[in-house]
LOLUM-751715 format. One record per residue (C-alpha): x, y, z; residue in one letter. Coordinates in pm, 1 decimal. Layout:
// residues N
{pt {X,Y,Z},'a'}
...
//
This chain:
// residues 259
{pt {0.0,0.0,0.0},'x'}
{pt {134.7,345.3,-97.8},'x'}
{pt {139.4,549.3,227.4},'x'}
{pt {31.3,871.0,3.7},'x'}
{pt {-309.0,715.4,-77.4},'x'}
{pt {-646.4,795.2,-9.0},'x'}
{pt {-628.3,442.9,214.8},'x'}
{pt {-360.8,636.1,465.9},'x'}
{pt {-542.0,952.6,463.5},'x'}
{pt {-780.9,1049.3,775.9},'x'}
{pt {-980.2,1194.4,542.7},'x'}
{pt {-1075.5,891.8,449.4},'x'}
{pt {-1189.1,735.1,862.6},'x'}
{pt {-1351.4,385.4,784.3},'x'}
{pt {-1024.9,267.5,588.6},'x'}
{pt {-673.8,237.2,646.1},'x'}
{pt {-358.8,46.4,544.3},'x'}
{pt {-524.3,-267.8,670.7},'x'}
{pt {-848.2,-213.2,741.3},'x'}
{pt {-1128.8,-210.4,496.7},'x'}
{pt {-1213.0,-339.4,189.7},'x'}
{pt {-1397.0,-228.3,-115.6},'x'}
{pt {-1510.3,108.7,-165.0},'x'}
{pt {-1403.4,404.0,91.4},'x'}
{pt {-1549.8,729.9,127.2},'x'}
{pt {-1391.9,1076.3,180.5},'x'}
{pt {-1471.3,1371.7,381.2},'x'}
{pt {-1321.3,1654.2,228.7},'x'}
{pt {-1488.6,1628.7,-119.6},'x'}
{pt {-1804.2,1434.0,34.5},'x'}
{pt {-1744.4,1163.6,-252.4},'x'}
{pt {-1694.4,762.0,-288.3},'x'}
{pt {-1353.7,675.7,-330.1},'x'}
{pt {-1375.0,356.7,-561.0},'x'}
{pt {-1042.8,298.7,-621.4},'x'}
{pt {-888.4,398.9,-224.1},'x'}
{pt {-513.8,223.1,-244.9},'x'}
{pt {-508.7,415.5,-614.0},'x'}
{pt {-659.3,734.1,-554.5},'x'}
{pt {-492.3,1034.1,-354.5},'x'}
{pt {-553.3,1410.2,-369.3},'x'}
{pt {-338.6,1745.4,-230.1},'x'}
{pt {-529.6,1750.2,80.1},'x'}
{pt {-369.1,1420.2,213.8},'x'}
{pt {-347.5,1400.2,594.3},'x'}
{pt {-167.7,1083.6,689.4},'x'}
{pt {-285.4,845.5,938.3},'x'}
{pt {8.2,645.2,1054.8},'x'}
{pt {246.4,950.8,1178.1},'x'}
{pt {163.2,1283.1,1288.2},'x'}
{pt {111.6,1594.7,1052.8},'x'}
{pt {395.3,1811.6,1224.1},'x'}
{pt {631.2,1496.2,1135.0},'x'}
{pt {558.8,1471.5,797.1},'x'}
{pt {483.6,1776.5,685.7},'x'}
{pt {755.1,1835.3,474.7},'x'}
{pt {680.6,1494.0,221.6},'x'}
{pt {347.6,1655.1,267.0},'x'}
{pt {405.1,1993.6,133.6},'x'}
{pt {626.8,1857.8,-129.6},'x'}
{pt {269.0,1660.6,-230.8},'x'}
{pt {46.9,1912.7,-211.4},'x'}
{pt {278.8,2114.0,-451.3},'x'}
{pt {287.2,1827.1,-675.9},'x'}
{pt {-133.2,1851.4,-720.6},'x'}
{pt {-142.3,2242.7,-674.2},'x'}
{pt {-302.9,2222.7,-1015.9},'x'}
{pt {-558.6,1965.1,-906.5},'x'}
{pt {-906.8,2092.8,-787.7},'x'}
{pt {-1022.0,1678.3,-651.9},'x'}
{pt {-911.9,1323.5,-643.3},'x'}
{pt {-702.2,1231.6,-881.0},'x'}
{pt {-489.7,915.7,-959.4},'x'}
{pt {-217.8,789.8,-773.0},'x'}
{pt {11.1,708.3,-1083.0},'x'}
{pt {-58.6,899.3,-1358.5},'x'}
{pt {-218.7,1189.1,-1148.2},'x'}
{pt {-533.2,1231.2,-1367.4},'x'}
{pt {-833.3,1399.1,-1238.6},'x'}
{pt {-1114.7,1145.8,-1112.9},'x'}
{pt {-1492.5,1256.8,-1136.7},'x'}
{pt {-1631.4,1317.0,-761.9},'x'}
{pt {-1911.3,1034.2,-682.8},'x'}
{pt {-2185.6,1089.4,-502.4},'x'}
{pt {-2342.0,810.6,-236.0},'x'}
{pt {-2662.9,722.2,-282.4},'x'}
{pt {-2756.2,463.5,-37.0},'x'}
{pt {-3009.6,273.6,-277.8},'x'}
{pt {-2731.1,130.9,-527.4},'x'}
{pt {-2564.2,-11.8,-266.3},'x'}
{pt {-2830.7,-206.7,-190.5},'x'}
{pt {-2951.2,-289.5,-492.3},'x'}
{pt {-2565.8,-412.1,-593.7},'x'}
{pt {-2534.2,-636.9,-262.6},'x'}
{pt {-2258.2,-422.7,-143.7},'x'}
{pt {-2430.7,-199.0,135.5},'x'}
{pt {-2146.0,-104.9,414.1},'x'}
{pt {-2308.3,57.7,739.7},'x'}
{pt {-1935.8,157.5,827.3},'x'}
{pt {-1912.0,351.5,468.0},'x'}
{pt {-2265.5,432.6,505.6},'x'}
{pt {-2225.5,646.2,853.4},'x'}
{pt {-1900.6,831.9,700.5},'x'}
{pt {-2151.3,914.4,384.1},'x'}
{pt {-2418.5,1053.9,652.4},'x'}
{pt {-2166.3,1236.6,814.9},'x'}
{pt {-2207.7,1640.1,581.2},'x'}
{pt {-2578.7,1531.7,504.3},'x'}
{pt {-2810.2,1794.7,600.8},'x'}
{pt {-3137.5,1782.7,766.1},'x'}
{pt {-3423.5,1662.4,524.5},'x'}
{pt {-3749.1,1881.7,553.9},'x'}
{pt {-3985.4,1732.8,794.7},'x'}
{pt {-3744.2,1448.1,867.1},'x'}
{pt {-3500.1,1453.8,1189.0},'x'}
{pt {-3199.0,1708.7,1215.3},'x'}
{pt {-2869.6,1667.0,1155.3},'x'}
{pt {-2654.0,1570.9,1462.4},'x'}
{pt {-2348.7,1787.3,1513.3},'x'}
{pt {-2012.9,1711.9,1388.7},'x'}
{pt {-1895.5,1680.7,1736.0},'x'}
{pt {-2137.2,1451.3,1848.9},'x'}
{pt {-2101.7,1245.1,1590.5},'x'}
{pt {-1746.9,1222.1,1681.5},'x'}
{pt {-1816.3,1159.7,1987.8},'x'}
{pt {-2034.2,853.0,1922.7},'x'}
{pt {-1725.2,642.2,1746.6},'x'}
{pt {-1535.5,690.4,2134.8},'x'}
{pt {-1511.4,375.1,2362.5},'x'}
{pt {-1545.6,116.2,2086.1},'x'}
{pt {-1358.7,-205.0,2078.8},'x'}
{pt {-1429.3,-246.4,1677.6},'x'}
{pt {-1073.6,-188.5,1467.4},'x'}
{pt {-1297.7,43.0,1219.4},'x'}
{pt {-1470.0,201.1,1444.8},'x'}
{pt {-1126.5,311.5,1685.2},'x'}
{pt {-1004.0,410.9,1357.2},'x'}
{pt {-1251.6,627.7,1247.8},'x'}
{pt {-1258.9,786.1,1578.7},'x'}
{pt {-853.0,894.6,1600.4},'x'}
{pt {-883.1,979.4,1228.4},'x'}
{pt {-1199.8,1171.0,1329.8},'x'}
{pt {-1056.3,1392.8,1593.1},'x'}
{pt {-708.3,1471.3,1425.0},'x'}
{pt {-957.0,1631.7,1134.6},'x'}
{pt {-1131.2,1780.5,1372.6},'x'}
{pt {-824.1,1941.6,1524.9},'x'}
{pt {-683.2,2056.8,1160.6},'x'}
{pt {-987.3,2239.6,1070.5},'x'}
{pt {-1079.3,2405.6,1381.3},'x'}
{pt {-717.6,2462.5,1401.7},'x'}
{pt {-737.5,2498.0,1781.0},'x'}
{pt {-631.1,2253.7,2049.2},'x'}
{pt {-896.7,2426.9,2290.7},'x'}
{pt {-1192.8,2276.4,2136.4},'x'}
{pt {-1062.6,1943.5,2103.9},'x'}
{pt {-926.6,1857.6,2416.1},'x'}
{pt {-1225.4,1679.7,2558.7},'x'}
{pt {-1183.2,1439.9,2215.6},'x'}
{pt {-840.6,1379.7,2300.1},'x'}
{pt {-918.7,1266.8,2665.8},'x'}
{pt {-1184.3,1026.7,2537.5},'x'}
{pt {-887.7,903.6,2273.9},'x'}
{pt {-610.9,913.1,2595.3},'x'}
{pt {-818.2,637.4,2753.8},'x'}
{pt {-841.9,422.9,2465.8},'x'}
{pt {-499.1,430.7,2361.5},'x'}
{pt {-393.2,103.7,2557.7},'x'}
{pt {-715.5,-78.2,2517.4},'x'}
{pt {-681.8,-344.4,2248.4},'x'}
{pt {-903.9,-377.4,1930.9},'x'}
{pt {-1071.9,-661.0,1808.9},'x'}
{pt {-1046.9,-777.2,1457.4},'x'}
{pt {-1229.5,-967.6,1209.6},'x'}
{pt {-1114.4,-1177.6,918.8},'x'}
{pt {-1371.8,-922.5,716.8},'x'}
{pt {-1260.1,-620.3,830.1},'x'}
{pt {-915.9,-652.6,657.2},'x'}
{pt {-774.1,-546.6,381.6},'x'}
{pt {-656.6,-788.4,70.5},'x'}
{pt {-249.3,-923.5,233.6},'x'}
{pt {-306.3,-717.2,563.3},'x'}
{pt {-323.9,-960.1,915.3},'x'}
{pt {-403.5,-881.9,1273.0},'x'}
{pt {-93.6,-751.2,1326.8},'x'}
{pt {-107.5,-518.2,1105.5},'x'}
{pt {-391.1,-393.0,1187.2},'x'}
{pt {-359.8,-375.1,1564.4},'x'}
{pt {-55.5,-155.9,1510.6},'x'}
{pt {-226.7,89.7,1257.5},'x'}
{pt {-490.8,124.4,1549.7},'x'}
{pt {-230.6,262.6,1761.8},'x'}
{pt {-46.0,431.4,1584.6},'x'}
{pt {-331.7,662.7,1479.9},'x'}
{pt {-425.7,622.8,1811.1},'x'}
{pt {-82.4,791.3,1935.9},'x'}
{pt {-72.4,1035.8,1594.8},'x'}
{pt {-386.9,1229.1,1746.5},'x'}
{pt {-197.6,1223.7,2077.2},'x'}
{pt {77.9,1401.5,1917.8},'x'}
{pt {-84.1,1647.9,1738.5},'x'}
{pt {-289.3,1736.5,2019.0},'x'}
{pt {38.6,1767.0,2241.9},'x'}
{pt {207.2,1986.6,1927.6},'x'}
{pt {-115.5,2173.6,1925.3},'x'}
{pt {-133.6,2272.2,2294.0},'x'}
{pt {269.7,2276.9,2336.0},'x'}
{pt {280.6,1946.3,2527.7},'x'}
{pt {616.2,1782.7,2487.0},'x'}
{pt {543.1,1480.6,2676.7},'x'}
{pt {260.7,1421.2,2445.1},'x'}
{pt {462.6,1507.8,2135.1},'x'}
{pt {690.0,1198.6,2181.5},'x'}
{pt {424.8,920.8,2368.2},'x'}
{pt {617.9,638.0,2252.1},'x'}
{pt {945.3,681.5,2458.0},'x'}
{pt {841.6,463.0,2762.4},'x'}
{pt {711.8,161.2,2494.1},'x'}
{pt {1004.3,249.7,2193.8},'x'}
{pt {1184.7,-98.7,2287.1},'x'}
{pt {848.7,-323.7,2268.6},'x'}
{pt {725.4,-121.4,1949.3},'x'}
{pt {1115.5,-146.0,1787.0},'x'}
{pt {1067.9,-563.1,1866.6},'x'}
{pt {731.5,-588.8,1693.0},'x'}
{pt {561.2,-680.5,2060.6},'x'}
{pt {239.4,-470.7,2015.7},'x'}
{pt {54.0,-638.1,2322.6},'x'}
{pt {403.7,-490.5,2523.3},'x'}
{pt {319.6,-160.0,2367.4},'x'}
{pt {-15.7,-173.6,2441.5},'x'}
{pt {97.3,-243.2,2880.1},'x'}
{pt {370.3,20.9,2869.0},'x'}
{pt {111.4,286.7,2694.4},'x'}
{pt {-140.7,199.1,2993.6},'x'}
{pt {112.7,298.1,3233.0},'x'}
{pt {162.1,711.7,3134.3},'x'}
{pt {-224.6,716.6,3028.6},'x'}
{pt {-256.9,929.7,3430.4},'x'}
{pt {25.0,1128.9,3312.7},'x'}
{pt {-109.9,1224.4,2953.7},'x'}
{pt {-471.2,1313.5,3158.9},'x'}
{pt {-272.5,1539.1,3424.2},'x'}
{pt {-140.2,1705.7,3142.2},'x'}
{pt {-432.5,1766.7,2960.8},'x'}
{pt {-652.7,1880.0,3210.6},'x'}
{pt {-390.1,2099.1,3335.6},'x'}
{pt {-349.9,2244.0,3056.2},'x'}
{pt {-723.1,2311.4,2961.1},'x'}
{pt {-747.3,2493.2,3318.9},'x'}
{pt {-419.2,2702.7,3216.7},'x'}
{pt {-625.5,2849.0,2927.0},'x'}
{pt {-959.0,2852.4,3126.0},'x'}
{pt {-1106.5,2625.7,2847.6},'x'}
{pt {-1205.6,2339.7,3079.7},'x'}
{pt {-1566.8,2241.9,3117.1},'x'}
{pt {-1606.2,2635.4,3017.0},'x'}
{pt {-1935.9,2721.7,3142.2},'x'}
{pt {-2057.1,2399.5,3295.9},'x'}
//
């Protein structure tokens, strides 16, 4: 998989490098992504490290599609017509996906008569505290695009505690769930790393070193492939990365503002 594709984008929450098959569905152009390991566009956002670390390979794609105005192909960069969802072909093709489906739901405005929309951050809210690899992706992926376009840590941080207390809780995975050559492993260790990615951009966000670098108590069981070590040695600074938080939210008289 080419870590510049739509697939490795958080644009893109239901899929990653591992996880999900078929279609995919992306949030910045509100389109179907029908080709996700072959599609990628100048609004990338990477999944598996942290935008501050990577923005330079960023930048230097963005330039590369200045000229672009969508989706375009990986290869030969051609422009790719934006597809709509439409919930009935789906069904009628056998290849409904309530994961895709809920990402497709997710700019939908309120139909006349019919219930209103929920709120972005609601919605966001909703994917926390799940044990389903998908659904913990979606949620970190989720929150760090929340964070980019509000472009604020101090409307985020009550995400990022949510995501704190997840990031040493294991996912479960299902033979369905993955992608064509990815395993369990792989998959587990995309979890966390996007897990840890929102972490850090939160921390570079709010000027939280400790939180910019999460991985230094766990760097020898992550460096040995041992992600259920990585996993225990994560639970053990998840008090510290709260304290921090919290603190700072209080610093900038953000927390529980009005409550």
């Amino acid at each position: 998989m080419d870590l510049f594709s739509c697939r490795n984008c958080v644009q893109n929450p239901m899929q990653g490098l591992s996880l999900g098959r078929g279609q995919g569905y992306c949030l910045q152009y509100g389109s179907i992504i029908e080709q996700p390991d072959g599609t990628t566009c100048k609004y990338l956002h990477r999944k598996d490290l942290p935008d501050h670390l990577v923005h330079e390979g960023t930048a230097e794609h963005a330039a590369e599609l200045a000229d672009t105005y969508g989706p375009v192909d990986l290869v030969t960069k051609k422009q790719l017509l934006q597809k709509k969802y439409f919930e009935r072909d789906f069904w009628d093709t056998g290849t409904f996906d309530p994961a895709l489906h809920a990402m497709a739901l997710y700019h939908r405005p309120p139909v006349a008569g019919g219930p209103q929309a929920v709120g972005k951050w609601r919605l966001i809210q909703s994917y926390a505290g799940s044990s389903d690899a998908r659904r913990a992706l979606a949620y970190s992926s989720l929150v760090r695009r929340y964070m980019r376009h509000c472009g604020s840590w101090t409307s985020s941080y009550r995400l990022v505690l949510a995501q704190v207390e997840e990031v040493p809780e294991e996912v479960v995975v299902t033979p369905k769930q993955l992608a064509e050559g990815a395993d369990t492993d792989d998959a587990m260790w995309e979890v966390l790393f996007c897990r840890l990615s929102a972490l850090q951009e939160f921390g570079w966000h709010a000027g939280l070193a400790a939180l910019k670098h999460p991985l230094n108590g766990a760097s020898k069981k992550v460096a040995a492939g041992d992600w259920k070590g990585a996993y225990a040695e994560l639970g053990k600074e998840v008090p510290k990365w709260r304290h921090l938080i919290i603190g700072r939210a209080k610093e900038e008289g953000v927390y529980f503002q009005g409550k």
